[in-house]
N, C-alpha and C positions, 0 to 999 in steps of 0.2 A: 504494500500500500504506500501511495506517494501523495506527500499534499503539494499543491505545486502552485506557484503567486509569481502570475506578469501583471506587471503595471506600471502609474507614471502617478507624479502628484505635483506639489507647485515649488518643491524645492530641486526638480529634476529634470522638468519642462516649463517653459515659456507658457504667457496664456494661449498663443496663435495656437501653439501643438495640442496643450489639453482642452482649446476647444475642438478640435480634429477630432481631439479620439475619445470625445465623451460621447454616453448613451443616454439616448431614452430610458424609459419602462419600457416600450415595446420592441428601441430597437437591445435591451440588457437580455428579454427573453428571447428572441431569433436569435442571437448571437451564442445564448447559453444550447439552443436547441439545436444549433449548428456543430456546437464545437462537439456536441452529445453522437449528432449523427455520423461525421465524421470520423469517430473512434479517437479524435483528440486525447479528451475526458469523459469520465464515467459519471463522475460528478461534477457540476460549476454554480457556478454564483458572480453574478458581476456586480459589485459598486462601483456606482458612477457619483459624483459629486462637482462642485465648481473646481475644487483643488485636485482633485483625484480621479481616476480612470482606473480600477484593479479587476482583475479577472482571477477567482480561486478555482482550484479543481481539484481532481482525487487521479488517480490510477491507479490498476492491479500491480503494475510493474515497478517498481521503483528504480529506474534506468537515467535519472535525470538527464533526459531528452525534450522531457515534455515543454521545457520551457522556449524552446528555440521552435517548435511548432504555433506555440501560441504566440510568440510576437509575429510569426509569416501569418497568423493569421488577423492579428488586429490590423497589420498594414495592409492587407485583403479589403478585410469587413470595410473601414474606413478609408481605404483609396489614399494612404497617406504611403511615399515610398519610405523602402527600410529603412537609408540612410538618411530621411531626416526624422523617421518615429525610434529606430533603436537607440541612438545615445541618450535618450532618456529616461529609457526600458530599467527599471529592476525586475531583479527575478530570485525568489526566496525559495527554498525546499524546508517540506514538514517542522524541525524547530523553529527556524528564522521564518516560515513562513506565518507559522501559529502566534508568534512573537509580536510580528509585525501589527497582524488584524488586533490582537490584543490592546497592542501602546493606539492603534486607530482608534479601537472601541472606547477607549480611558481618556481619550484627547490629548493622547502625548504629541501625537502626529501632523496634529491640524497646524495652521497659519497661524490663529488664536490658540493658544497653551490654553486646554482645559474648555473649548465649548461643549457648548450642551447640544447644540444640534448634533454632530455629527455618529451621535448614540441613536437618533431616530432614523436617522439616513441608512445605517448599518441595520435597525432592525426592518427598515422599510424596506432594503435589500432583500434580505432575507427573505419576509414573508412574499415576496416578490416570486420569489426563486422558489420556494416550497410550494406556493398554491400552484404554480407553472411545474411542479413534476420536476424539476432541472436536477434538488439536491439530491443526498441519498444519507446513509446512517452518519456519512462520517462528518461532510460538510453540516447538518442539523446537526449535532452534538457539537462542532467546532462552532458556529452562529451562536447556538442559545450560551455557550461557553462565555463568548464576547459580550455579549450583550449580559450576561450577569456580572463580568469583570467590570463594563464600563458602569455599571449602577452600583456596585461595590467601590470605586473611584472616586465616588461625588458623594455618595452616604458616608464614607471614613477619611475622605480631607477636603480640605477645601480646595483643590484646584481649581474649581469653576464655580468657587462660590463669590468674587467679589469680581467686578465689572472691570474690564479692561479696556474700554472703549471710551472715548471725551464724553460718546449720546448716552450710554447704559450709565454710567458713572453720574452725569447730572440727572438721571431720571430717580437712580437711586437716593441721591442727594435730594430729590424734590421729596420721596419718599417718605425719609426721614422728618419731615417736618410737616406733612400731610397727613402721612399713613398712606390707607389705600386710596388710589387716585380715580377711584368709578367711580366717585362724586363730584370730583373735580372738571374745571375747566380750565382748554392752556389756549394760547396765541403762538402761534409759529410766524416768524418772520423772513421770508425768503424762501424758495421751490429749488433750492441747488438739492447735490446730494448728500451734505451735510443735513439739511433740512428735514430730507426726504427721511434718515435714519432716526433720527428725532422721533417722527411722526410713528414712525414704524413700531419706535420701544412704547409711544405713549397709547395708538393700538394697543398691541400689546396686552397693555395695564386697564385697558376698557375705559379709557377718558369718556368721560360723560360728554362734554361736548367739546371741540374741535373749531378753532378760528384759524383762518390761514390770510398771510399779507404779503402781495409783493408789489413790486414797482410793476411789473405788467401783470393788467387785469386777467388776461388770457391767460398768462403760468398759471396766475392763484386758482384760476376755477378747473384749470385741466388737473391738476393739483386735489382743489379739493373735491373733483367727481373719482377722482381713484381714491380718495381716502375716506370719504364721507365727512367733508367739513363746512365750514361756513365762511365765505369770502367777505371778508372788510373791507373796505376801502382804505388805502393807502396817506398815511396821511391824517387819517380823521384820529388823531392820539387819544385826546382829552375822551373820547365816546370808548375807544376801543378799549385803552388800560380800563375800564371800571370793569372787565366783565373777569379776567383769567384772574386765577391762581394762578398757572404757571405758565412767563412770559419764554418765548427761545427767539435769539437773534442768530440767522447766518446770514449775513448778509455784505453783499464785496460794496462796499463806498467809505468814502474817506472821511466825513464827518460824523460825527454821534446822530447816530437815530435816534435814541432815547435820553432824554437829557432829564436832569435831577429837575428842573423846574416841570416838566412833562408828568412826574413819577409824583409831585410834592402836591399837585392838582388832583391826579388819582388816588391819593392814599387819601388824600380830604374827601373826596365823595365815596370812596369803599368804606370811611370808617375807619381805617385801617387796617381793613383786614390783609391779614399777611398775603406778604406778592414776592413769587419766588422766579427769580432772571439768571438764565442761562444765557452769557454770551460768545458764544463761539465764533463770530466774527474776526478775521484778519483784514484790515487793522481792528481793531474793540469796535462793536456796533452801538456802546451802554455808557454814559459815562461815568468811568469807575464814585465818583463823588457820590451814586445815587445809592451806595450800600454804607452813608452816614443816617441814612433816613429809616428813621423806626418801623421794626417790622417787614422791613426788606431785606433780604437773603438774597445776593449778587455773588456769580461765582464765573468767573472767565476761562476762557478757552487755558490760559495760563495754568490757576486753580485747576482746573480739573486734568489737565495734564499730568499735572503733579500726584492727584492722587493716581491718577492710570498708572504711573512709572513704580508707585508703593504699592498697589492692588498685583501689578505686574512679578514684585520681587516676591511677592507674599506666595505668589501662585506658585512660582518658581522655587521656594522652598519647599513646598508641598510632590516637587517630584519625585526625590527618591522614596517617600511613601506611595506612592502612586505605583512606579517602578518595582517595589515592593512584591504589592500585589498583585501587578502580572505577571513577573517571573514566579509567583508563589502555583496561579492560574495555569501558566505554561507547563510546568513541572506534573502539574495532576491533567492537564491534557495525554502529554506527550507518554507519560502513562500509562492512560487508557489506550493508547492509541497503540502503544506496544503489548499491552492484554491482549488487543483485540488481535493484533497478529500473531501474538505468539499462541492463541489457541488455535488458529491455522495453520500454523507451522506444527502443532502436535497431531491435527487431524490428519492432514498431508502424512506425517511421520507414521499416525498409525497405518494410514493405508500403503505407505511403503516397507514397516515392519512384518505386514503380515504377508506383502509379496515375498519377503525375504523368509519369514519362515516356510512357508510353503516348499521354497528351493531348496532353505536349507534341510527339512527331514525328508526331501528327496534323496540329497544325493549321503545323508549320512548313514538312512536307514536301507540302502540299495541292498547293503551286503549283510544286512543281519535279519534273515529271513526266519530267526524265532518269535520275533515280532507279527502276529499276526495282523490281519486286518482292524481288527476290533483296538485290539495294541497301539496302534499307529495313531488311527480316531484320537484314542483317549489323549494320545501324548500332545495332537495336534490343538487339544482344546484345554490342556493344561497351560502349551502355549500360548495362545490365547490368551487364556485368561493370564498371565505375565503380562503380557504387554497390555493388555486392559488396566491393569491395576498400576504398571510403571506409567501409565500416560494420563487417565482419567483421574487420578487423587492431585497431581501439577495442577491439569484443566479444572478442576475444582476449587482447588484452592486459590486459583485465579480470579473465578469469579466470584469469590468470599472475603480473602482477605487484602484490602486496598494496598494496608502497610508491601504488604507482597506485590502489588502491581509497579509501587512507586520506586523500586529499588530493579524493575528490569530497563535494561537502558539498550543494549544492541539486540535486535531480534536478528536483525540481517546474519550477525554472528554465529547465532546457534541454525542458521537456517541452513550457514554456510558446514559447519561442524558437522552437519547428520542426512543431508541429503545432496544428493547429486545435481545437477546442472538440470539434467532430463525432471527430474522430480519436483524441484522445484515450480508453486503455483503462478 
């Protein structure tokens, strides 16, 4: 049995190439059902992602060949020639390859250290590949594998517990001094794609309602028909600030948009209920002055930088506990995975022991004709049952006791030790 990982991700390929050779859903199952029919692989699984393109499989043989067929054929499937899709080929066998999907599942591997999407992406794969018939026993035990290591990752550290992003970071910051924000109301300033990600976290969190401002009328309403928001007018300050809790500035111009006298008018007719401003703007969209004004909470692209870069270290301490627990994951993998061979290599064994006995009270019993018929029988089934008893108590203790699973490491060895070339499955 061979587990076998071609693929490419964003520290190996340019975006131009991993968009080349990324999948569908529909084109991950043709490609899985392709490589199935072709006698590629016996098993496959492809995750596709923005960073990522991998292809898993299985084979009876463990010949590590498999891997030079599946890059000829991702530069097939996708019409991309060798020499510009191989140099950014990896390609893993069985530990490095169970390793690898592992530190994927856990979020060693992404761009971002520690997101939480790319745990759904992995099981989406998955159930992708199972409902489509593609996996088989080995790749479903290696999936659900990952997918309990990447939820074991996030319940026992925090790698992906505190935001590393300038958007998730003030969203979290607004958080804190709100609570939950489905009551709440924010104003976004500006439809770039700073903006856009903003919007995206404050979805997200179920903002109650949604104001969007820019200098063209047209962005903000194309803006807020994809988001579900409400266009303001541009300009109308003194109306607009009464309405948000939480204000966001991305916005490219040179003078302050929001100026302390703007904010000193707003907090007078809110009341002063608190008003919480994110400005992400280069140059400042806010004028730092307006976070002297009571009850306002101003935090700059600066500010929240800062904390990204301490969120960032924090996370980064949390990896060799992470690491930890895949290699803990891998080790009872790889385990199972030499159980599961090596009670194949015993059944194999028995059925070439008992050709061998067969020959051997051929040719020992040729000459000793006071052995009758009956004699022969008996002795034939004495052996027997020897090699029933020297094979089946192993096979069973295999399937009982784990400590016994976790300590076989070469099967290829003992496969090599006891059977022949020919005999071999």
């Amino acid at each position: 049995m061979e587990i076998v990982l071609v693929g490419l991700n964003f520290r190996t390929a340019p975006v131009e190439v991993r968009e080349k050779v990324s999948f569908s859903g529909e084109q991950a199952q043709r490609a899985a059902e392709e490589l199935r029919s072709r006698g590629i692989l016996e098993e496959t699984l492809v995750l596709s992602t923005c960073n990522r393109s991998e292809v898993y499989g299985v084979r009876s043989n463990a010949n590590h060949e498999s891997a030079g067929a599946l890059s000829s054929f991702l530069s097939s499937f996708h019409e991309v020639l060798p020499d510009k899709l191989n140099p950014s080929l990896y390609h893993h066998y069985d530990q490095d390859a169970v390793r690898h999907l592992f530190r994927v599942s856990a979020g060693l591997e992404s761009m971002l250290l520690g997101e939480a999407e790319i745990l759904g992406q992995v099981r989406d794969a998955y159930l992708r590949a199972h409902e489509g018939r593609v996996t088989g026993p080995v790749l479903n035990r290696l999936f659900q594998a990952a997918l309990e290591i990447g939820k074991r990752v996030r319940a026992e550290t925090e790698l992906g517990t505190r935001p590393v992003g300038v958007a998730s970071a003030g969203i979290k910051l607004a958080e804190r001094i709100f609570g939950k924000l489905q009551d709440r109301s924010a104003l976004v300033l500006g439809a770039g794609t700073v903006s856009e990600q903003v919007v995206s976290q404050l979805r997200d969190r179920k903002i109650k309602k949604l104001y969007l401002m820019n200098r063209s009328r047209e962005k903000a309403e194309e803006f807020a028909r994809q988001y579900s928001g409400k266009v303001l007018e541009w300009g109308e300050w003194d109306t607009s600030l009464k309405f948000p809790d939480v204000l966001v500035s991305a916005v490219g111009i040179q003078d302050f948009v929001v100026t302390k006298a703007m904010v000193e008018r707003a907090m007078a007719s809110r009341g002063n209920r608190a008003l919480f401003l994110m400005d992400l703007g280069m140059p400042r969209n806010v004028d730092p002055a307006v976070a002297d004004i009571y009850n306002v909470y101003l935090y700059s692209m600066e500010d929240l930088t800062e904390i990204v870069n301490q969120n960032r270290d924090a996370r980064q301490s949390e990896v060799p506990k992470a690491e930890s627990l895949v290699e803990d994951h891998v080790a009872k993998f790889i385990s199972w995975q030499a159980s599961v061979e090596l009670t194949g290599v015993l059944e194999t064994l028995r059925d070439s022991l008992k050709q061998r006995r067969a020959t051997f009270l051929e040719e020992r019993l040729s000459g000793m004709n006071h052995f009758g018929g009956e004699d022969r029988e008996k002795i034939g089934k004495l052996m027997d049952e020897l090699i029933e008893h020297l094979l089946l108590h192993p096979a069973e203790r295999l399937r009982t006791e784990k400590e016994l699973r976790r300590k076989i490491q070469n099967v290829e060895a003992i496969r090599d030790l006891y059977l022949s070339d020919r005999e071999k499955p």
